[in-house]
Rosetta silent file (secondary structure, phi, psi, omega in degrees, C-alpha in Angstrom):
SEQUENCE: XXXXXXXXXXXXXXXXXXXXXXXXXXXXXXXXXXXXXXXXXXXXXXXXXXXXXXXXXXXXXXXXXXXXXXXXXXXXXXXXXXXXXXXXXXXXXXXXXXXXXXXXXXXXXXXXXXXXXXXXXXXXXXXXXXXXXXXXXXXXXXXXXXXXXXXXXXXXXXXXXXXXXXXXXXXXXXXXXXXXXXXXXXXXX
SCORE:     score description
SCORE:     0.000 S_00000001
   1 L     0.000  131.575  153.471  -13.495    9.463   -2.493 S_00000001
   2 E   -62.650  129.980 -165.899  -13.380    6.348   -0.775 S_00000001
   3 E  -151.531  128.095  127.034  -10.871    4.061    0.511 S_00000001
   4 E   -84.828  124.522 -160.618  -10.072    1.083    2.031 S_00000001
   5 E  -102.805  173.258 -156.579   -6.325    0.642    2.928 S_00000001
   6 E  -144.710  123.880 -163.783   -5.102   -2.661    3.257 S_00000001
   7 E  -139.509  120.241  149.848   -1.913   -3.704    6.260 S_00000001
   8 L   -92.143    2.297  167.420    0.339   -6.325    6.994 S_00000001
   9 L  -141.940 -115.160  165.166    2.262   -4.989    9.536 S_00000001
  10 L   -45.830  -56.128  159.162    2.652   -1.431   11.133 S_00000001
  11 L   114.893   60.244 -151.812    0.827    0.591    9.405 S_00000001
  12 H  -120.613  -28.955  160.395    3.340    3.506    9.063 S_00000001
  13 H   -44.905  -82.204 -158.856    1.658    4.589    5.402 S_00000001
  14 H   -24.081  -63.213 -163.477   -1.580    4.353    7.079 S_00000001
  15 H   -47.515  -50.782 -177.723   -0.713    6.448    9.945 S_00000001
  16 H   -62.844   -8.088  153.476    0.348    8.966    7.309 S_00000001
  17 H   -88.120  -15.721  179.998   -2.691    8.990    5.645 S_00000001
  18 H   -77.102  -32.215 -157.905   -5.003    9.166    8.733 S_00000001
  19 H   -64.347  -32.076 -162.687   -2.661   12.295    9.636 S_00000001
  20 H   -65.909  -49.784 -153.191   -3.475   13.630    6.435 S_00000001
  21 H   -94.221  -27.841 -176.769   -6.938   13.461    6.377 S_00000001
  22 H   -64.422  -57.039  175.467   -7.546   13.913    9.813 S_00000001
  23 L   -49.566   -3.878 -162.304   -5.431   17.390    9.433 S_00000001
  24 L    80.801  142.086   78.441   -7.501   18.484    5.738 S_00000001
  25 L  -104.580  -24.416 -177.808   -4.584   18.040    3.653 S_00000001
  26 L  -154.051  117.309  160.199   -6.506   15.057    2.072 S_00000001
  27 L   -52.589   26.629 -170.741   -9.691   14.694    1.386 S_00000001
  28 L  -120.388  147.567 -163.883  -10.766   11.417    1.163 S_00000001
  29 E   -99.088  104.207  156.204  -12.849    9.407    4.010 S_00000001
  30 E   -72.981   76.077 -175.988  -10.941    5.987    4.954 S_00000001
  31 E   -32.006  -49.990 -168.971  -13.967    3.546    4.730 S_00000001
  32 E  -167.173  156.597  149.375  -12.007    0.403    6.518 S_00000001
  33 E  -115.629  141.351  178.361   -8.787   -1.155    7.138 S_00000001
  34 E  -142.395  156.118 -174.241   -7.749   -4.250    7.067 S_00000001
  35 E  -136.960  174.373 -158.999   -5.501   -6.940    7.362 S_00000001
  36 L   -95.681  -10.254 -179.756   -4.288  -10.367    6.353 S_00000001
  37 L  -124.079  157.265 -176.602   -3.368  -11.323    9.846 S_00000001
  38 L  -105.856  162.797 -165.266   -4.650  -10.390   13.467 S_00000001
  39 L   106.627  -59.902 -136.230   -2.386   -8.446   15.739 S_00000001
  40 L   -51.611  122.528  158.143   -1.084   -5.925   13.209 S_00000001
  41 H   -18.695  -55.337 -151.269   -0.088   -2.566   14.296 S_00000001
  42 H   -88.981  -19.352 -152.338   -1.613   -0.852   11.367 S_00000001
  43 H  -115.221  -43.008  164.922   -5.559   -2.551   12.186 S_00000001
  44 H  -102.704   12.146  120.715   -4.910   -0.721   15.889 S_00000001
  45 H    -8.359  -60.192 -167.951   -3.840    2.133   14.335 S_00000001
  46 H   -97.050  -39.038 -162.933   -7.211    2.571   12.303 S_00000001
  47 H   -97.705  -16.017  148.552   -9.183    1.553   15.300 S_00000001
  48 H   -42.928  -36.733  161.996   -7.503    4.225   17.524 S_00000001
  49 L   -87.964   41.780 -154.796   -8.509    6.539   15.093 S_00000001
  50 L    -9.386   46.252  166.183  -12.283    5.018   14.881 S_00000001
  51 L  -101.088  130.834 -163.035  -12.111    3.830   11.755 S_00000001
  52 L   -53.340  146.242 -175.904  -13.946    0.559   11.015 S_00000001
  53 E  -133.191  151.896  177.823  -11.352   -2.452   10.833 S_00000001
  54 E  -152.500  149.473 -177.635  -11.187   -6.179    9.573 S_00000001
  55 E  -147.873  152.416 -151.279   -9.369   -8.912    9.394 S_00000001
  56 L  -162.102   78.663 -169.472   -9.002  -11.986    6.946 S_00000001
  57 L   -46.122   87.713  165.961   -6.438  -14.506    8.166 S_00000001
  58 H    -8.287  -61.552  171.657   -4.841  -15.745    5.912 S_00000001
  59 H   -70.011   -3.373  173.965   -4.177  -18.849    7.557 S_00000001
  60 H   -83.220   -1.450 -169.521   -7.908  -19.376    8.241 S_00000001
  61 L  -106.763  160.565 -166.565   -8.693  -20.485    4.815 S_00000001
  62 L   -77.339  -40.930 -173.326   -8.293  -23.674    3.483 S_00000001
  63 L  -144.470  153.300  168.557   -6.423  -22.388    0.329 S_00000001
  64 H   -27.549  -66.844 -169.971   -5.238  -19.137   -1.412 S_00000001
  65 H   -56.295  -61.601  156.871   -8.328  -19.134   -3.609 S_00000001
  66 H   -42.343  -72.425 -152.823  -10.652  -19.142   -0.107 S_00000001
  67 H   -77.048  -48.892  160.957   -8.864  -16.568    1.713 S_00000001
  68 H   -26.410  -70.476  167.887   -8.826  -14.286   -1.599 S_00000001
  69 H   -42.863  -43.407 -177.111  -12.699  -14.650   -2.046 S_00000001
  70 H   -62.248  -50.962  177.919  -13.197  -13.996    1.747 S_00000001
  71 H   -56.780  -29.433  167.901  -11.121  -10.786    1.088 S_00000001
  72 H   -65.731  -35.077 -179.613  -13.048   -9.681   -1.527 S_00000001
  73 H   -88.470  -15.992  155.384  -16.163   -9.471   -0.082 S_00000001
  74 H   -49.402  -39.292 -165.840  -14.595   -8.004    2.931 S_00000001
  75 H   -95.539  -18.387 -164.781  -13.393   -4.551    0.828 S_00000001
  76 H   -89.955  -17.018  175.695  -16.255   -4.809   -1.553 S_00000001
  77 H   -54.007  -27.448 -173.836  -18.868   -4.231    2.113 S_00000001
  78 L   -97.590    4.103  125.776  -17.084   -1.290    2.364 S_00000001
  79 L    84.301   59.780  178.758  -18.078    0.497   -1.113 S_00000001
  80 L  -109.056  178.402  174.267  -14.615    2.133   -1.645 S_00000001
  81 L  -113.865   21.958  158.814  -13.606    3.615   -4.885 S_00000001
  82 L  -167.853  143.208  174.704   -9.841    2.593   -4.435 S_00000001
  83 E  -102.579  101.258 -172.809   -8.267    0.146   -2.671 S_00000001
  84 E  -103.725  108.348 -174.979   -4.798    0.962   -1.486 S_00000001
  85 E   -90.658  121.582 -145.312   -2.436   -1.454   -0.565 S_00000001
  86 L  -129.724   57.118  137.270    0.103   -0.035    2.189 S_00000001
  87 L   130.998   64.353 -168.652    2.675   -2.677    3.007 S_00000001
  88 L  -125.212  127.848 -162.157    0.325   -5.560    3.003 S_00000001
  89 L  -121.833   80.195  179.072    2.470   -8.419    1.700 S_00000001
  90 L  -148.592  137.138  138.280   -0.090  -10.855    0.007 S_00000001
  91 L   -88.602  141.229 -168.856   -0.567  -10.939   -3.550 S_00000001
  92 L   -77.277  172.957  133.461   -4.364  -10.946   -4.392 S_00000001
  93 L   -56.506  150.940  175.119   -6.077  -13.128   -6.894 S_00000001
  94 H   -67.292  -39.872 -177.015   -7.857  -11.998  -10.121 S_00000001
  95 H   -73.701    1.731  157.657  -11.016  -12.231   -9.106 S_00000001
  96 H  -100.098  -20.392  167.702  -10.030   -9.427   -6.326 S_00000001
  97 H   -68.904  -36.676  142.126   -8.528   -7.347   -9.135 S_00000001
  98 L   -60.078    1.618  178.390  -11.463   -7.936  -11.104 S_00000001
  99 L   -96.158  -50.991 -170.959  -13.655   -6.217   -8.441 S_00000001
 100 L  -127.800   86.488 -174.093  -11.412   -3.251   -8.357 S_00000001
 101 L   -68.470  134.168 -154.497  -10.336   -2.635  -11.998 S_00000001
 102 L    68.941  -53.309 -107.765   -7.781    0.175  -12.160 S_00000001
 103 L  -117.810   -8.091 -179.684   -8.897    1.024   -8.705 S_00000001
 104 E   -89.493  140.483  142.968   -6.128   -1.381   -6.346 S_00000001
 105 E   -88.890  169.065 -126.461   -2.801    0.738   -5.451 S_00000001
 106 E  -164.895  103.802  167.567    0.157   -0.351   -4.782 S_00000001
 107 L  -115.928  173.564 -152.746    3.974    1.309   -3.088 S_00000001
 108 L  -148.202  137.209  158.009    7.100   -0.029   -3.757 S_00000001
 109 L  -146.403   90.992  167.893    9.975    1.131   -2.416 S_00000001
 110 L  -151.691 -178.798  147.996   12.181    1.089   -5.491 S_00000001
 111 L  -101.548   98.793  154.811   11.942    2.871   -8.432 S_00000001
 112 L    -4.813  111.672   28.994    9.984    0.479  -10.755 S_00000001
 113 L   -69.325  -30.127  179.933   10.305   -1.819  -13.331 S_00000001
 114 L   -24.427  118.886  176.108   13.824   -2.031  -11.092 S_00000001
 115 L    43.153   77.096 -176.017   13.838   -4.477   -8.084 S_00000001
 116 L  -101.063  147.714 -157.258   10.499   -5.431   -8.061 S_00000001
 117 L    63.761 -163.150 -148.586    9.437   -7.668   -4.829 S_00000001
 118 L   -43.189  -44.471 -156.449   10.020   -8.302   -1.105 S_00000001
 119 L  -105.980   45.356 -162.602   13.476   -6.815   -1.579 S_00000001
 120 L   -90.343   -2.025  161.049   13.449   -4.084   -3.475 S_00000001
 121 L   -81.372  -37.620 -168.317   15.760   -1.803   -1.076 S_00000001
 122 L   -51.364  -59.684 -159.559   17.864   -4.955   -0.449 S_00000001
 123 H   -78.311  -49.845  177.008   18.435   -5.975   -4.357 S_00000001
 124 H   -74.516   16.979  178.989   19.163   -2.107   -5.449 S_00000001
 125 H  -129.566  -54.261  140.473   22.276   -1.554   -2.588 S_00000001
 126 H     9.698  -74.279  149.515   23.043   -4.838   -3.687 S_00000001
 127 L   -67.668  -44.613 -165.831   23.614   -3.423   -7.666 S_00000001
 128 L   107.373  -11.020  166.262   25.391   -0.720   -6.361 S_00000001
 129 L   -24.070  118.538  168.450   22.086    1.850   -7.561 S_00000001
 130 L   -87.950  -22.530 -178.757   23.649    5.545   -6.578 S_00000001
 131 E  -127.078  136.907 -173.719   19.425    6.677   -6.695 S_00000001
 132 L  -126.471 -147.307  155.245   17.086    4.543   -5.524 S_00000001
 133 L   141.573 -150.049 -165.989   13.437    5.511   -4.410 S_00000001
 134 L  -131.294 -176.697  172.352    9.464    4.622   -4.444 S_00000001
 135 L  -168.877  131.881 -178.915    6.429    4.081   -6.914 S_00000001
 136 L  -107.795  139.388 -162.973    2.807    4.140   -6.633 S_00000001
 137 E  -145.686  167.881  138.516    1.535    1.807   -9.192 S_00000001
 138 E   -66.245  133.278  173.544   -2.058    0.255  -10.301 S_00000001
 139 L  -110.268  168.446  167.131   -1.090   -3.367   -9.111 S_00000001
 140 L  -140.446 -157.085  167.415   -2.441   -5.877  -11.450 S_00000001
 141 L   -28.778  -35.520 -161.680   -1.629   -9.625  -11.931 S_00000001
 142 L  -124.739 -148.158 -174.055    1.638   -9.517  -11.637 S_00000001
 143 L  -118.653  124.486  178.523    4.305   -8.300   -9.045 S_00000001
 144 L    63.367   33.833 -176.641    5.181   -5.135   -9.080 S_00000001
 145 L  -141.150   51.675  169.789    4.711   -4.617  -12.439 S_00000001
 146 L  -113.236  178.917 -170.700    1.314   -2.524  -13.180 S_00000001
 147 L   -72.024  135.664 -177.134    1.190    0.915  -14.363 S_00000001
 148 E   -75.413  141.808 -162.092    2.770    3.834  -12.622 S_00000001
 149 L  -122.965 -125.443 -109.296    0.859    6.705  -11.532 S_00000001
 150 L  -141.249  157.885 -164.049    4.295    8.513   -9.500 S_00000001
 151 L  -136.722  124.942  144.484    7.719    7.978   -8.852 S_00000001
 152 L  -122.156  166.790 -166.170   10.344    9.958   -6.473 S_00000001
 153 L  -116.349  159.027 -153.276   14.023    9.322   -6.242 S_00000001
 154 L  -137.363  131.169  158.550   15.602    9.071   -2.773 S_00000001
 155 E   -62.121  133.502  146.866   19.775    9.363   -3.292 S_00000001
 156 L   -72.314  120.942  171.223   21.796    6.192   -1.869 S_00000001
 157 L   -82.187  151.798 -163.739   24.417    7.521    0.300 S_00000001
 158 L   -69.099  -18.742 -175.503   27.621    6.135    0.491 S_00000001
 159 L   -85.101    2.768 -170.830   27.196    4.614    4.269 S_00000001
 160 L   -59.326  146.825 -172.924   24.009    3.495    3.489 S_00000001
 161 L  -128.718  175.661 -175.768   22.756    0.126    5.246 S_00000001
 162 H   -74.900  -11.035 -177.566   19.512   -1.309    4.035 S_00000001
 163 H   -97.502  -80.175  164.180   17.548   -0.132    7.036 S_00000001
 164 H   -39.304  -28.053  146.953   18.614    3.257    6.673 S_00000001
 165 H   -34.448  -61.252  179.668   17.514    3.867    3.209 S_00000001
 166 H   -52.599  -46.904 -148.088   14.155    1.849    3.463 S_00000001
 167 H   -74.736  -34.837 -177.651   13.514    4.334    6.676 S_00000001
 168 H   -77.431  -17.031 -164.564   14.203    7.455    3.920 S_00000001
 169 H   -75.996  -78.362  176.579   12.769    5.627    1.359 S_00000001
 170 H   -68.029  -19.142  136.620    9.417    5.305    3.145 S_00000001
 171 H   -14.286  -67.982 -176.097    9.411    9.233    3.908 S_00000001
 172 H   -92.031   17.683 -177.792    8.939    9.855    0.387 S_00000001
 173 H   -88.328  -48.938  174.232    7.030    7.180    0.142 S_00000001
 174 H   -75.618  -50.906  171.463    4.265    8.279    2.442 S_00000001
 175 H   -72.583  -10.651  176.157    4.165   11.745    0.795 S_00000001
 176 H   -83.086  -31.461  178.321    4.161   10.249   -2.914 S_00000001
 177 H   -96.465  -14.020  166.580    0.920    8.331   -1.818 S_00000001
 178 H   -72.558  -27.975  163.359   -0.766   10.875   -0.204 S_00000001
 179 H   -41.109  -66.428 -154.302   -0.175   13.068   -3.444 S_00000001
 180 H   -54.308  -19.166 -150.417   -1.192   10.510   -5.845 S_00000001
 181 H   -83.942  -17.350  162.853   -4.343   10.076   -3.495 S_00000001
 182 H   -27.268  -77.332  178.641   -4.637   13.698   -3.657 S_00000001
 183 H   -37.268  -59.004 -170.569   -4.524   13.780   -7.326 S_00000001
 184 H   -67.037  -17.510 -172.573   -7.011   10.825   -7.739 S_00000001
 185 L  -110.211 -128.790 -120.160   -9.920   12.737   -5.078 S_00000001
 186 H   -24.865  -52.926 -154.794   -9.277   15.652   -7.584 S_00000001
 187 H   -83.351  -42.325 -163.285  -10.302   13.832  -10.548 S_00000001
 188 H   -77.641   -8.706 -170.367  -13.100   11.404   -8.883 S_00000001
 189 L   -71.427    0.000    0.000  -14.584   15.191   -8.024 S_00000001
């Protein structure tokens, strides 16, 4: 199975998936990475690791609808059979969701439909949530709302700040998507 991961910042899923695969634990070949901005941790990440990289500035396009199209044809040269998006904080257009039907992923770090967007650690310490936690989703159209492939729940502690959580938060976050991607190379077999 194929993949092309997708990064707006660090990369710290990524790293956790290169670890993976580089180690066996998961089987799937990471076609490209890419990002919506240049600089990004997670794009020299993947090129540290020699894995082909790209990048598709947001700000170079005239409009949304431009810099969408440009992305799509960036991920579809790379022939993956899932697209996984791993903190990369753009919503896509339909016509990139229509290229990869089913096939875009998605983490969260909430448990879903619950605190959906930027601030979904923020908005659930916020409520007062005693369990909080992550989701790997299908994204579609809208935010944070497409169907859930896995869920784990991370306890809120009572001392909790929002930056401690998020950092336990992505821990099970990074092992819930290398499962599902597990799961998903089982099936594509």
């Amino acid at each position: 199975m194929r993949i092309v991961v997708l990064v707006s910042g660090t990369g710290s899923n990524l790293q956790a998936v290169i670890d993976a695969v580089s180690s066996g634990a998961l089987d799937v070949g990471i076609a490209a990475v890419g990002a919506d901005r240049p600089g990004t941790y997670g794009v020299q990440r993947a090129a540290d690791a020699g894995i082909s990289t790209f990048v598709v500035d947001f700000k170079s396009h005239p409009d949304r609808a431009g810099w969408n199209d440009a992305l799509t044809t960036a991920v579809l040269a790379h022939e993956p059979d899932y697209v996984v998006s791993s903190g990369f904080m753009r919503i896509v257009g339909q016509g990139f969701l229509d290229s990869f039907p089913s096939r875009y992923l998605n983490t969260h770090p909430a448990l879903l439909p619950s605190f959906p967007g930027a601030h979904g650690v923020r908005d659930a310490l916020a409520y007062g949530v005693k369990v909080s936690g992550c989701t790997v989703m299908i994204a579609d159209a809208g935010v944070d709302t497409g169907p859930i492939l896995a869920q784990a729940a991370v306890p809120v502690l009572p001392d909790d700040t929002e930056e401690t959580l998020h950092e336990r938060i992505k821990v099970e976050e990074r092992r819930l998507l290398i499962d599902t991607l597990r799961q998903l190379a089982a099936k594509d077999r």
